[in-house]
C-alpha positions in Angstrom: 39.9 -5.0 6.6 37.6 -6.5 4.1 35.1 -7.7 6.9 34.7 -4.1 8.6 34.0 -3.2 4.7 31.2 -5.4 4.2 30.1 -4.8 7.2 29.7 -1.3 6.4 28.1 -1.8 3.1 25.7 -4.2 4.9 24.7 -1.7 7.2 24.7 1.4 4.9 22.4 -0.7 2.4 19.8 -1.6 5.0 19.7 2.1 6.4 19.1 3.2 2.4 16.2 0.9 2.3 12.8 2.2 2.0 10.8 1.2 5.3 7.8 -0.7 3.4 10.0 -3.1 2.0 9.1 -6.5 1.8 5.5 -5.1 2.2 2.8 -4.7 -0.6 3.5 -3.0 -3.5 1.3 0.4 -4.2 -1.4 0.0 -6.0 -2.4 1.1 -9.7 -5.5 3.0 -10.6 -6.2 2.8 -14.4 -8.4 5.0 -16.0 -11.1 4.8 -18.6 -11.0 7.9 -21.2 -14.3 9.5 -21.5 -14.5 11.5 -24.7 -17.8 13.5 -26.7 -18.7 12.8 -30.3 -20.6 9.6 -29.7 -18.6 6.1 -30.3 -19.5 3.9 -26.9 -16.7 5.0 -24.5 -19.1 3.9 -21.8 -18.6 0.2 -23.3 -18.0 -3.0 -21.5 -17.8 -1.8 -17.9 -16.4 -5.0 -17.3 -13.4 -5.0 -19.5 -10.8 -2.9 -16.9 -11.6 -4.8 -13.3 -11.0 -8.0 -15.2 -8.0 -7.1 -16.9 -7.0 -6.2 -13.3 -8.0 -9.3 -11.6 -5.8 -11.2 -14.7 -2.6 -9.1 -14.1 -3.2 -9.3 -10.3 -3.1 -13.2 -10.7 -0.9 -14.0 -13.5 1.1 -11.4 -13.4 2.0 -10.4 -10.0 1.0 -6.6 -10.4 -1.0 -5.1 -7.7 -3.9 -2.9 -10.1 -7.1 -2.1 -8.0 -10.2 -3.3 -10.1 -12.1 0.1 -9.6 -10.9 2.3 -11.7 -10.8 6.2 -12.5 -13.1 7.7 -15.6 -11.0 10.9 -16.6 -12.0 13.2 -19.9 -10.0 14.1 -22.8 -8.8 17.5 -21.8 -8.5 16.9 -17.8 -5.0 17.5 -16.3 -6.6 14.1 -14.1 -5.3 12.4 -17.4 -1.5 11.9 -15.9 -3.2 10.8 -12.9 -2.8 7.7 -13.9 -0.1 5.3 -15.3 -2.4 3.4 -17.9 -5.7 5.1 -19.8 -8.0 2.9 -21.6 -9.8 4.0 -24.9 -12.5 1.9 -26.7 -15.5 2.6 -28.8 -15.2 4.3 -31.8 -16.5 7.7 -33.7 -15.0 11.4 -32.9 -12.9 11.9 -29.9 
C-alpha cells in the first residue's frame, strides 16, 4: 500500500511540474529611472550591465545586461523588478 502511494505522489508531482524545468531561468530586465530637474541620471552608462554581468557570475541570477530607461511617472515603472536611481538634484 505504501508503494502504490509513492508512486502516486511521484507521478502527481512530475505532472505538477512546470515544463521548462531544469531549463534556464527567465531573465531580468532592470531599469534605469530617468527623472527632470537636472542631477546626472544619465550617469555611468556602465554601472547597470556590469552589476548584471557580477550577479550573472557570482551570483547565479540570470539579469540581461541591457537594460530598460523608464521615467518617474510611467506605469512602465513596475515593469520591472529592480529600478536604479543615481545622480542627484530634483526628481
Amino acid at each position: 500500500m505504501k508503494k502504490v502511494l509513492w508512486l502516486l505522489l511521484a507521478i502527481c508531482f512530475v505532472q505538477a511540474t512546470p515544463e521548462k524545468a531544469g531549463k534556464e531561468m527567465a531573465e531580468l530586465k532592470l531599469a534605469l529611472l530617468k527623472y527632470n530637474g537636472g542631477g546626472d541620471w544619465y550617469a555611468n552608462p556602465t554601472s547597470l550591465p556590469n552589476l548584471s554581468r557580477f550577479c550573472n557570475l557570482h551570483l547565479g541570477m540570470a539579469l540581461n545586461p541591457d537594460y530598460a530607461t523608464v521615467d518617474v511617472g510611467s506605469f512602465d515603472l513596475f515593469n520591472y523588478p529592480f529600478v536604479h536611481m543615481t545622480g542627484h538634484g530634483n526628481v
